[in-house]
C-alpha angles and dihedrals in degrees: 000000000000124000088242099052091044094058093052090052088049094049090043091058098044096053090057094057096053085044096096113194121249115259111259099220095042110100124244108269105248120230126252127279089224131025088230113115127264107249113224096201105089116248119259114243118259121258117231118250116260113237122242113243115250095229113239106256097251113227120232121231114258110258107254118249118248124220101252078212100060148079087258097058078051097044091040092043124109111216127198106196108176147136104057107181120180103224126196134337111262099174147350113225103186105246088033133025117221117231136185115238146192137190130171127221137137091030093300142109102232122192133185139133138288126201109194128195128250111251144039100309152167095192129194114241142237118189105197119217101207123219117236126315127173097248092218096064096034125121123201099270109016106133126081097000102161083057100060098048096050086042089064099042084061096050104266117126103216126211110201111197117214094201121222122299085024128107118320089354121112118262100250115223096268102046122214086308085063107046083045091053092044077058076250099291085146094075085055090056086056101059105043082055088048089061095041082056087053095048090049102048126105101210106125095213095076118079088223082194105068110039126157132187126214129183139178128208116331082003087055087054086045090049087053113052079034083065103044087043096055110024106188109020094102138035107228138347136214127204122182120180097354136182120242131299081224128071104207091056091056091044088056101051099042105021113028093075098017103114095193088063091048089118093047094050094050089054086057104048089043090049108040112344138255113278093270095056098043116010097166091062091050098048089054084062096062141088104218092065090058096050097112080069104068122089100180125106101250120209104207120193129174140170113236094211091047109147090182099058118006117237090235089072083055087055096042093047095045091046086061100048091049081049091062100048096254110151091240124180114190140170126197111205104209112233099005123132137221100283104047111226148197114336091005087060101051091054098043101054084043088067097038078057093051094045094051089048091056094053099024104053 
């Protein structure tokens, strides 16, 4: 034999020593799941998820409460001016027939009067603010009477608000002494109702469209807070002869020294203070500081010999409104009165026409 074929036979031999046989009772191994390979590092544990945080609730800031005696309680107020009925026929004037009214609103009945145009319709409407009048001895209707009767020969229908407390209107809660003491917020409350009356009525003779306020004296203080309260809700605003756009200096003209308000008086100092004590209080009362609010045209006119309420108040009152960026028209009559009489009112309430005509119509 060769020395090659020995060897094989000598390898062959010794390979099927080492091969042992497979025992007969061990299962066969089954195959993967997955022809991935078997890693031989051990797996590392697994690390319990971390929990997500359950965020803390987070607390809202208690809404800050609001003076009931200020611009903001206006301005934050939700007013609900509605029913308007037109009651019975007082008069006929000729061109315009004179009506009673009520509207609620506030909580309150509110009457006043309604002169209505001859004619088809719809007409504009001008809602009058009247200056003071004591409420024991006021009739529906008193204030600005000339006004309105020039207002509806020239188309307009007017709605004259009583107020409450005044004429045919529900006593509020708290009575004159009340609405005194409120700085008589509370009128403004009722106009702004009185125009959302307006708005909501379905009487097809008001232009609901195209409505104005104007006010003279107290009425003209009242148009304007009504107008920084409520931006928007009407077209255009008059005020003749008004009081000021701020309250200290009407307190002081009409309550400081006025011994049948010393109750009154003495409410307000122990409240919240007479304007020396607090003026901010005072100034968030009143209307001026809110003018960049108002986004009506305002008609101002005012007497330069008026001994009720100065004219400076007029030019003070104009300069911030300008100020403010309000698109203001005013006229100062040299040596007119309160009251405007004679030839300066007939100018004056032409060109109150004539600025209604331009916004209203």
């Amino acid at each position: 034999m060769t020395r090659a074929p020995l060897a094989l036979a000598l390898l062959l031999g010794l390979l099927a020593g080492c091969s042992a046989p497979a025992a007969q009772d061990s299962p066969p191994t089954q195959p993967a799941a997955t022809s991935a390979p078997t890693s031989t590092v051990a797996p590392s544990p697994t690390a319990a998820p971390t929990p997500t945080p359950t965020p803390t609730p987070t607390k809202k800031a208690p809404a800050r409460k609001v003076n009931p005696i200020s611009m903001q309680a206006l301005i934050q107020k939700r007013y609900d001016g509605r029913d308007l009925e037109r009651g019975r026929l007082l008069r006929d004037q000729g061109s315009y027939k004179r009506y009673a009214v009520t509207f609620r609103g506030d909580d309150e009945l509110i009457s006043g009067i309604m002169n209505v145009p001859d004619g088809k319709g719809p007409f504009p409407v001008v809602v009058l603010n009247h200056g003071y009048i004591d409420p024991d001895t006021y009739w529906s209707g008193q204030g600005m009477p000339r006004e309105q009767d020039v207002l509806a020969r020239r188309g307009y229908v007017v709605l004259h608000v009583d107020y409450r407390n005044h004429a045919g209107s529900s006593d509020d809660e708290d009575g004159v002494d009340g609405t005194d003491y409120a700085l008589r917020l509370p009128y403004v409350v009722d106009t702004i109702n009185a125009v959302k009356a307006v708005k909501a009525s379905g009487y097809d003779f008001l232009d609901t469209d195209h409505v104005g306020w104007f006010g003279r004296s107290m009425g003209g203080g009242v148009t304007l807070r009504a107008l920084a309260a409520q931006p928007g809700l009407v077209d255009a605003a008059a005020v003749w002869a008004s009081v000021s756009s701020l309250e200290a200096d009407n307190w002081e003209r009409w309550y400081a020294d006025n011994g049948e308000r010393q109750d009154t008086n003495k409410k307000i100092e122990k409240t919240y203070g007479l304007p020396d004590d607090d003026p901010a209080f005072w100034r968030a009362a009143s209307a001026r500081p809110f003018f960049d609010r108002i986004t009506e045209p305002v008609l101002v006119q005012h007497g330069g010999s008026d001994r009720t309420c100065p004219v400076r108040w007029a030019r003070s009152t104009v300069d911030a409104l300008e100020d403010a960026d309000v698109d203001v028209t005013s006229n100062v009559y040299p040596g007119a009165d309160h009251t405007f009489e004679g030839a300066t009112f007939s100018r004056a309430m032409d060109r109150t026409v004539d600025f209604f005509d331009d916004h209203l119509r």
